[in-house]
Structure formats: C-alpha cells, structure tokens
C-alpha positions in Angstrom: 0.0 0.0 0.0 1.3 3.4 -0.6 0.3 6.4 1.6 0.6 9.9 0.9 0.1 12.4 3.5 0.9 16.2 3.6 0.4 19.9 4.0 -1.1 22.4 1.7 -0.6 26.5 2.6 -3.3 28.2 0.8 -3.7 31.9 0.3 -6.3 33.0 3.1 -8.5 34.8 -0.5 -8.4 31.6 -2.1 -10.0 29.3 0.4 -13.2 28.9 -0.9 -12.1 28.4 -4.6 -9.7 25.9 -2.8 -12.5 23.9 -1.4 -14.3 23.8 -4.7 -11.0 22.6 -6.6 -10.5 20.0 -4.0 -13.8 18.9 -3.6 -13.7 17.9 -7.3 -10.5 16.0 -7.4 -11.3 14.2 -4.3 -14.6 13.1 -6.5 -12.8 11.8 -9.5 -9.8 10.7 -8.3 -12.4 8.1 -5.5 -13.5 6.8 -9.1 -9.9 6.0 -10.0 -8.6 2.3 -9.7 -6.5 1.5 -7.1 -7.5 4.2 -5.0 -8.4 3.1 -1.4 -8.9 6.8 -0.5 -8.2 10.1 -1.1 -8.8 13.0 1.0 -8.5 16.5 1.7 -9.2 17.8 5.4 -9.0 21.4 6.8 -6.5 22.6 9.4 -9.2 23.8 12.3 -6.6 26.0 13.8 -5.5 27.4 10.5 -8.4 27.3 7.8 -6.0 28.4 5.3 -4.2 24.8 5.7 -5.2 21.8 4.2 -3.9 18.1 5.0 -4.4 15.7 2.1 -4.0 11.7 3.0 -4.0 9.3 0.4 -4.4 5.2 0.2 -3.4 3.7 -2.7 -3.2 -0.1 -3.4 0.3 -0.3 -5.5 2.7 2.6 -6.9 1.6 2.3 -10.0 -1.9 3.2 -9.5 -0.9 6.1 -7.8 1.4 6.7 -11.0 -1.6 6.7 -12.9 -3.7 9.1 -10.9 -0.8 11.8 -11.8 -1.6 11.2 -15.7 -5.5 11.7 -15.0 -7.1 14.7 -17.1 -8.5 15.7 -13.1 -5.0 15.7 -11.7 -3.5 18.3 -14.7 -6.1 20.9 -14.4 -6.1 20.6 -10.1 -2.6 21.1 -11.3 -3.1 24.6 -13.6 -5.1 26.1 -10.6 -3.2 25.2 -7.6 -0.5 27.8 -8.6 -3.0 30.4 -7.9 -4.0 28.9 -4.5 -0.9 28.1 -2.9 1.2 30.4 0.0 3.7 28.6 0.0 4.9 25.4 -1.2 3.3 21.8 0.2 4.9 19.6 2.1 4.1 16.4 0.4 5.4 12.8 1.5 5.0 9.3 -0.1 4.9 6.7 2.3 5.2 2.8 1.5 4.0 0.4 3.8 4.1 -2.9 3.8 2.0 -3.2 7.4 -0.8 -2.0 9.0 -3.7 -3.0 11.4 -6.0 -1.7 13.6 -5.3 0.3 16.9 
C-alpha cells in the first residue's frame, strides 16, 4: 500500500475556490482504480491549511492518478492557490492494522 500524506498553505482569499478545486478532485480521483482513498481535510486551527492523505493499493496506480485529465487541471489552478509550497510525502508500507 502506498500512503501519501501532507500539508497544503493556501492563500487565506483563495479558500473557498480551494475547497471547490478539492472537492472535485477528491470526487474523481475516489472513481480511479487503485485508489483506497483520497482525502482532503482542513486545518481547524489554520483554515488556510489543508492536510491531504492518500491510500493507494500499488505505486503504480498512484502513478496513474498523476496522468488523469482531473489531476492536470487541479494542477493549472493550484498555482493560484498556494502560499507557499506543500509539504508532500510518499509513504510505502508494507504493514498496517487496527489500533
């Protein structure tokens, strides 16, 4: 399983149009195979940062999600969003279980 986990800044103007960007991806990219899941969650300290957590059953469906038609235009309008850069991370794990 591969896990990808990190931290968007978002400019504080561009919130909303974030959310609707994001709301849309998460949408499509649930339809894609090989996704487990795929989310985007709100800082509720800091509205103006979002977490995103991905589940993704191999590397190469996760491969494939960043050639999806959904994934190049969340691309063309994150530019206009972001603060600063994300902090993104790719995790591969070969365990899990429940707590």
């Amino acid at each position: 399983m591969i896990v990808v986990s990190g931290t968007i800044f978002i400019k504080p103007k561009k919130v909303n149009a974030a959310i609707e960007a994001a709301k849309i991806m998460m949408e499509k990219t649930a339809e894609e195979a090989g996704c487990i899941s795929y989310r985007f969650y709100a800082d509720i300290e800091a509205p103006d940062v979002f977490r995103i957590f991905e589940e993704w059953e191999s590397d190469e469906a996760l491969q494939a999600h960043f050639e999806t038609p959904h994934m190049a235009e969340f691309r063309s309008k994150l530019g206009d969003f972001l603060a600063a850069p994300p902090a993104i991370r790719k995790y591969v794990v070969s365990e899990f279980g429940e707590l």
